[in-house]
Every structure is written in C-alpha cells, then in structure tokens.
C-alpha positions as CSV (number, residue, x, y, z in Angstrom):
1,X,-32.8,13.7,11.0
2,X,-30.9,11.9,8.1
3,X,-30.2,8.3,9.3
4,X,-28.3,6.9,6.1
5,X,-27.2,7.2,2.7
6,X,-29.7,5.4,0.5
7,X,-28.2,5.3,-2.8
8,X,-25.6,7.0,-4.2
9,X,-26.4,7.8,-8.1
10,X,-24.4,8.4,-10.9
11,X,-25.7,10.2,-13.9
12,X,-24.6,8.2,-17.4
13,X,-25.8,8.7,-20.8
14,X,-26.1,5.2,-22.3
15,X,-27.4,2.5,-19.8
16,X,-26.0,-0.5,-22.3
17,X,-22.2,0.8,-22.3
18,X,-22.4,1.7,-19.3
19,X,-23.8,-1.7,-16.9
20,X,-20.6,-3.0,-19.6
21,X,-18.4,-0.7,-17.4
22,X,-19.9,-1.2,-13.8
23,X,-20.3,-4.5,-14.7
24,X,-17.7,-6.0,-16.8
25,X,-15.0,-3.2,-15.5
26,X,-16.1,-3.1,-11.7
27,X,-17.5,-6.7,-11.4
28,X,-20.4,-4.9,-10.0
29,X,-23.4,-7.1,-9.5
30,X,-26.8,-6.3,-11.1
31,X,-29.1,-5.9,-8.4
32,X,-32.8,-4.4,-10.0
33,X,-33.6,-2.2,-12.8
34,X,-35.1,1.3,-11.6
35,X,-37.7,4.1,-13.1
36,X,-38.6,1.8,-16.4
37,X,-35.2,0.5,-17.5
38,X,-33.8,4.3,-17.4
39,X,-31.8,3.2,-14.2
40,X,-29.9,0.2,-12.8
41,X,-29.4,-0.7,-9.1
42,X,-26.0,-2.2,-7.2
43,X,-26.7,-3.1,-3.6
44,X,-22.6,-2.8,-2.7
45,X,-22.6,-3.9,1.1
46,X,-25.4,-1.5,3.2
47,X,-25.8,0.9,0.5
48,X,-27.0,1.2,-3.2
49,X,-25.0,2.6,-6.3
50,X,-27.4,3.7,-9.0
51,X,-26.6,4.8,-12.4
52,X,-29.2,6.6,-14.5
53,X,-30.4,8.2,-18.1
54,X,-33.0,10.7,-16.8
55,X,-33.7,13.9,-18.4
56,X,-32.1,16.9,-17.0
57,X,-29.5,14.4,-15.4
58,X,-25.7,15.2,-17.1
59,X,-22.9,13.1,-16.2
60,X,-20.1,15.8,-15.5
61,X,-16.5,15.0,-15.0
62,X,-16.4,17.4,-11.8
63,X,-19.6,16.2,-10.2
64,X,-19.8,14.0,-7.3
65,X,-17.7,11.3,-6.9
66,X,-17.9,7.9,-5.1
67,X,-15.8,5.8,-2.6
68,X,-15.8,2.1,-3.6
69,X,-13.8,0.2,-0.2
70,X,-11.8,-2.5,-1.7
71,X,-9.1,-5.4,0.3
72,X,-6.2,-4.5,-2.0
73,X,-6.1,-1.5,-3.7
74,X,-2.8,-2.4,-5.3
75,X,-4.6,-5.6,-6.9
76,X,-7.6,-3.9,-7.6
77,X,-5.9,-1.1,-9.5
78,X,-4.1,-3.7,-11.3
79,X,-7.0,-5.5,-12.4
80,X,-8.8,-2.3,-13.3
81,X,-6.2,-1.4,-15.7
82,X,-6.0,-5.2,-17.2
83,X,-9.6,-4.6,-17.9
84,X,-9.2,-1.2,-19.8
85,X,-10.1,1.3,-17.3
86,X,-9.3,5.0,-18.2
87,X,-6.7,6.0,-15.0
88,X,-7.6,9.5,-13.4
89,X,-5.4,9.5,-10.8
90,X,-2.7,7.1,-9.7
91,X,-2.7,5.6,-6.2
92,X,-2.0,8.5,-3.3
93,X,-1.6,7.7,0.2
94,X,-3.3,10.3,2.9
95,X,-2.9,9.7,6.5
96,X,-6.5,7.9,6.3
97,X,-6.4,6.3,3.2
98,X,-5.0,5.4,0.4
99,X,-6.9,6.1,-3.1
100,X,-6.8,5.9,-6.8
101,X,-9.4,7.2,-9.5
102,X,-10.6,6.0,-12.7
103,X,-13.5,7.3,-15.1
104,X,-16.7,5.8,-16.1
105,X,-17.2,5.9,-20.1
106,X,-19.1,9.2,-19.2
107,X,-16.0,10.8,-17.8
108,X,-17.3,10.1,-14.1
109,X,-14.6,10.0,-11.4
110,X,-15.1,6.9,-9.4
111,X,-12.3,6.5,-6.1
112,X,-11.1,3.2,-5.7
113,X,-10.2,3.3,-2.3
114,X,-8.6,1.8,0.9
115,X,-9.0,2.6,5.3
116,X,-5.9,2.7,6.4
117,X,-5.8,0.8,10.0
C-alpha cells in the first residue's frame, strides 16, 4: 500500500544553473546533496523536491509537473517575474484552485499554485 509521496524529482541537465533557478528564482532552500553531487534535495513542508543529472534522465517540457502551494499567488507570481522567470501560463482560476506556470531553465513546467477555501 503506498502511504506517501517521497520525493518528487525533476530531471535538469546542469545542476549549477539550475540550484540558481530553484534557488535564487524559487527561494527554495538547499536541504542535502544526493547520488554524489548528481542531485540536490528540497525538504518543502512533508515532502522532498529533488532535481537531478542522471543518465537516461531527460528534462522534457511535457513531463510531469509539480504543485508548489504558495499564500499569495498574485504576489508570488509577481515576484517570480521580478526575478526573470520564463511565464508558461498566466494565472487561471478553477473551481479548486487557482494556478500559474513557469519553466525551469530546462523547459520544466512548475505550477505555482493556490487551494481555494
């Protein structure tokens, strides 16, 4: 029986410019380096974003995408774009959420989004 989601990873294909992004972009916080520097760890609340250079392992901009919950999305899309993120997808509104997307240097979709109440 699967009881949670351990980490969520992301494939990249340069681990420098890319903790710049998730990093410096996001305001991520490092957490550990993985599998001999070819991976880099975010504990984000109860769960782990990873990002990794493994062979056989292809960033693809229509492969999986992940959710990161933010307070504001209005702020947080603003200050995504004051730091130079490459826009996807403006802000939509569903009846569960609301949601924007941006790309990772590797052309990775990453949803910036909000629970409605």
């Amino acid at each position: 029986m699967i009881t949670e989601i351990a980490v969520t990873g992301i494939p990249v294909t340069d681990i420098p410019r890319a903790r710049a992004f998730y990093e410096g972009v996001l305001g991520l916080k490092f957490t550990r380096e993985s599998a001999g520097g070819k991976g880099v760890e975010y504990d984000i609340g109860a769960g782990t974003l990873g990002i990794g250079s493994y062979p056989g392992w292809d960033p693809s901009p229509q492969g999986t995408c992940v959710a990161l919950e933010v307070d504001d999305l209005d702020a947080e899309m603003s200050r995504l774009k004051a730091r130079g993120a490459k826009i996807h997808l403006e802000i939509m509104d569903t009846p569960v959420c609301r949601f924007a997307m941006i790309c990772d240097p590797d052309g990775n979709k990453i949803m910036i989004h909000k629970r409605k109440s």
